[in-house]
C-alpha positions in Angstrom: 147.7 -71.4 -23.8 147.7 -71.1 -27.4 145.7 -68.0 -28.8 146.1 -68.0 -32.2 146.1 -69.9 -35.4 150.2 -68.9 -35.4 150.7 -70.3 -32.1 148.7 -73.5 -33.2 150.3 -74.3 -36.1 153.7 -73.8 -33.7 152.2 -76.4 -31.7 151.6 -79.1 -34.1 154.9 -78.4 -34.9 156.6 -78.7 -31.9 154.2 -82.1 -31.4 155.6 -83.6 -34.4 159.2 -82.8 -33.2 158.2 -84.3 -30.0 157.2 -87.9 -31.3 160.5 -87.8 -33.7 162.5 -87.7 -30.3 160.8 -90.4 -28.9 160.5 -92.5 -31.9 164.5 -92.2 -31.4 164.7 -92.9 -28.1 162.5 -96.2 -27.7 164.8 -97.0 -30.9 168.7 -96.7 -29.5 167.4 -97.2 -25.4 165.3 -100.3 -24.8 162.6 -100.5 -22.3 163.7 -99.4 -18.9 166.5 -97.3 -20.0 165.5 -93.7 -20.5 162.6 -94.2 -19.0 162.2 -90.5 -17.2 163.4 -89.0 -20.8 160.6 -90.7 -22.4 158.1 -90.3 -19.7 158.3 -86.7 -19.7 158.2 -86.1 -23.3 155.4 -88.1 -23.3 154.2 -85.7 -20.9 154.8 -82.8 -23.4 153.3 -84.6 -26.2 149.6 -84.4 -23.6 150.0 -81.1 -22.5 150.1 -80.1 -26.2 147.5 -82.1 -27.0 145.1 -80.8 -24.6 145.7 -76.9 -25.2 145.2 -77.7 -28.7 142.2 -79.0 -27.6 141.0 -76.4 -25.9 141.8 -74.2 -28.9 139.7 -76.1 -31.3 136.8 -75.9 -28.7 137.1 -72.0 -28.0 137.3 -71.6 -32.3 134.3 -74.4 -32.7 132.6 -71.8 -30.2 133.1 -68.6 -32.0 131.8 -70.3 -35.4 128.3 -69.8 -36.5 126.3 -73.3 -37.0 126.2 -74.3 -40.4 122.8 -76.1 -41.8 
C-alpha cells in the first residue's frame, strides 16, 4: 500500500521499469513464447496501478474543495 508521495513516485517508477521489460520481451519472444513472463508482469503493471489509485483517491479525500 503506498503511503506517501516517496512511495508513489517509487511506484511510477517501478511502472515505467515494468513496461520497458515488456516492451523487450514482446520484441525478442513472439506471441506464445514467454507468455507466463509477460502475463505476470502485466500483472504487476495492474497491481501498481490500482494502489496508485487508491492513493490518489485517499489524497483527493484529504483536499479541501476548491470553487
Amino acid at each position: 500500500m503506498i503511503a506517501n508521495v516517496t512511495e508513489y513516485q517509487r511506484a511510477q517508477e517501478e511502472i515505467r521499469s515494468l513496461e520497458q521489460r515488456l516492451d523487450r520481451l514482446q520484441q525478442t519472444h513472439p506471441i506464445g513464447s514467454k507468455g507466463f513472463t509477460k502475463a505476470g508482469i502485466r500483472k504487476m503493471i495492474a497491481r501498481l496501478h490500482e494502489e496508485l489509485a487508491v492513493y490518489e483517491g485517499s489524497e483527493e479525500a484529504r483536499r479541501p474543495e476548491s470553487s
